[in-house]
N, C-alpha and C positions, 0 to 999 in steps of 0.2 A: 504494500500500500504506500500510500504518498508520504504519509508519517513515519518519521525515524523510528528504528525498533527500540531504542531507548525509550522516547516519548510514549511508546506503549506499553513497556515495562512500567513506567512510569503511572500511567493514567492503572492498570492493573494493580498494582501494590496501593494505589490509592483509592480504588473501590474495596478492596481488602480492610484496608483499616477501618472505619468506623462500624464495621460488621464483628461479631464473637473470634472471627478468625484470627483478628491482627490486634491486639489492645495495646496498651500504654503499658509500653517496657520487655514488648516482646521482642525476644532476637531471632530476626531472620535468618535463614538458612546459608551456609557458607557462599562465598560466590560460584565454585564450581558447580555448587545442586542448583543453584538460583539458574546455573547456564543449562542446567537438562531440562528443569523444569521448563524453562520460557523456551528453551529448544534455539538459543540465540551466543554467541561471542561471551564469553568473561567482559570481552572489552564494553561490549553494548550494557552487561550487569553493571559494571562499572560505573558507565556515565551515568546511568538510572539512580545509582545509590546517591551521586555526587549531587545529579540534581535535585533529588529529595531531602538528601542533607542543607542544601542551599535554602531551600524552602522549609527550611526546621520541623519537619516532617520525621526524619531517622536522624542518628547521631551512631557513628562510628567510634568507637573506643579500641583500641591497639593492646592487642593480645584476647581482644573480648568480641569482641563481633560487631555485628549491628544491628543497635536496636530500634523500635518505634518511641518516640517520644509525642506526648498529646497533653503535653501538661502547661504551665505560664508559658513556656518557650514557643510554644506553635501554634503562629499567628493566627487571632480568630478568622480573618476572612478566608484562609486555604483552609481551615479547618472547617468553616461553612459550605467554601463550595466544592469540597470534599463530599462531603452530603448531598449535596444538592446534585449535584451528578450522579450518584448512586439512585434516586431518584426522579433521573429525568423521564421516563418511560411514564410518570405518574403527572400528567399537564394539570388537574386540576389542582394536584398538589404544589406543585410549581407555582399557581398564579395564586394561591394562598400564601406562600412565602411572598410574593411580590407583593399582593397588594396589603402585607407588613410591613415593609421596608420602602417601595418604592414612593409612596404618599408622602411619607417624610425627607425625602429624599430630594421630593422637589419643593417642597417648604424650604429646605435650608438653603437650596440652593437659590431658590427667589431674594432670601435675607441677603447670601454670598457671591452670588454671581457678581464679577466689574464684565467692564464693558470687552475684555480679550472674550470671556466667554461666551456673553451675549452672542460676540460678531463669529465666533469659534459654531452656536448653534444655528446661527441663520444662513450661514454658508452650506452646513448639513440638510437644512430642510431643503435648502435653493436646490441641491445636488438631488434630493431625495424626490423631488418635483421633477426634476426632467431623466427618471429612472423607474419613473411610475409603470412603464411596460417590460422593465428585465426585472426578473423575479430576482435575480441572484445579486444584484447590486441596489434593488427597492431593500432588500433584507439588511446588507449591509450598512447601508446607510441608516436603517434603523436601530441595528446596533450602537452604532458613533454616537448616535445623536444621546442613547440612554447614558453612553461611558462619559460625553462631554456634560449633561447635566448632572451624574454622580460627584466627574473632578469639580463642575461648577461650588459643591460646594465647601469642599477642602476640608473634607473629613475623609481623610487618607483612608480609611476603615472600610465605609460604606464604597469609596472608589475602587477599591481593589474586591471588596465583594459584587461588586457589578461584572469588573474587566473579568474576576475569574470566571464567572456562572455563565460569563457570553456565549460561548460555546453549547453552554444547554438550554439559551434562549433563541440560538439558531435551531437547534435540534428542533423545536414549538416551531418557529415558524416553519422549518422544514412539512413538520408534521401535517400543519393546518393548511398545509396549499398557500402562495403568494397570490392570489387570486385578485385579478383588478378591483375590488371592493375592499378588500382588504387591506392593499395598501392604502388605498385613498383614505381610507378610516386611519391608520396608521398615522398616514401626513397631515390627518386634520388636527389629530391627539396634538400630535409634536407643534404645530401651530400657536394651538390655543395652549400649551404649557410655555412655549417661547413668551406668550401675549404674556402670562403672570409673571413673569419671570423677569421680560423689560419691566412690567408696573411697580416691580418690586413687593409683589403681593403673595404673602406664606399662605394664606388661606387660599386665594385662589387658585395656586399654584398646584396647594393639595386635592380641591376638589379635580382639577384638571387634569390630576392625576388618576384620581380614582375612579375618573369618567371613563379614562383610556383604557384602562385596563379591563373594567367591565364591559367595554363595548369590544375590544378585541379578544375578551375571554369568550364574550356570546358568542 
């Protein structure tokens, strides 16, 4: 496949952990079993551990192995959309997680946005307006526009739980079909959250929010 076989090891050990399989402080299997098992290079185990270890996910100790670590060290938004990936197969579950998180999401950023980001989302919509007939780049554009009003409002936290979950909010719209109505709904949401957003207005922002989501959840 197009993806590194790292990156799948990777995404693999990380559906494992929040499940009875993988807990907090288990040690994974030597590298050489890790290479029969995944059926892949020591070198490819490797880079997998390295990258998990970066993501403060595992921790390698010298003479001892490597373990899972899911305690203060690892950061809550890879630890949420850890989860959330394990459950992306489950849409309405998915748009219950969102419509917790992303309502306030655009309250703050109404308080937080300056004007780089204002001009950062109306370039997205402008984009997202003349993509209205390719599915694969209407979808795109709809992504950005969620991650630019996440960074809008500089809670580092909530922005990196956006950037990570992207992938399994493509998976949704994959699922749902890019259907001419659907984006057009899409580009209206994204509109009228821009509108609260110039006004500098948290309430409307948030309704604007939970308009969107309920009319793209229908």
């Amino acid at each position: 496949t197009p993806t590194k076989l790292h990156e799948q090891i990777v995404a693999q050990i990380q559906e494992l952990i929040p499940s009875e399989n993988l807990k907090h402080g288990a040690r994974l299997p030597p590298e050489r079993a890790l290479s029969s098992i995944f059926g892949v290079s020591r070198h490819s185990v490797r880079e997998a551990i390295r990258c998990l270890e970066q993501q403060g996910t595992l921790k390698s100790r010298a003479g001892s192995g490597t373990f899972v670590i899911l305690d203060e060290s690892c950061p809550l938004s890879e630890f949420l959309a850890v989860a959330v990936h394990r459950e992306k197969s489950k849409i309405a579950d998915i748009f219950q997680f969102r419509r917790m998180i992303e309502p306030q999401i655009a309250r703050l950023a109404a308080s937080n946005a300056d004007h780089a980001d204002i001009s950062q989302m109306e370039r997205i919509i402008g984009d997202q307006m003349k993509s209205l007939n390719d599915p694969v780049l209407a979808g795109a554009h709809d992504q950005a526009f969620h991650i630019a009003l996440a960074r809008a409002t500089g809670n580092s936290v909530l922005f990196h739980i956006v950037e990570r979950i992207a992938d399994v909010l493509n998976f949704i719209r994959d699922e749902v079909s890019q259907t001419a109505q659907r984006q057009q709904l899409s580009l209206e949401g994204h509109q009228s959250l821009l509108a609260a957003i110039r006004d500098g207005d948290p309430g409307k922002a948030q309704k604007a929010m939970e308009n969107h989501l309920a009319t793209i959840e229908q």
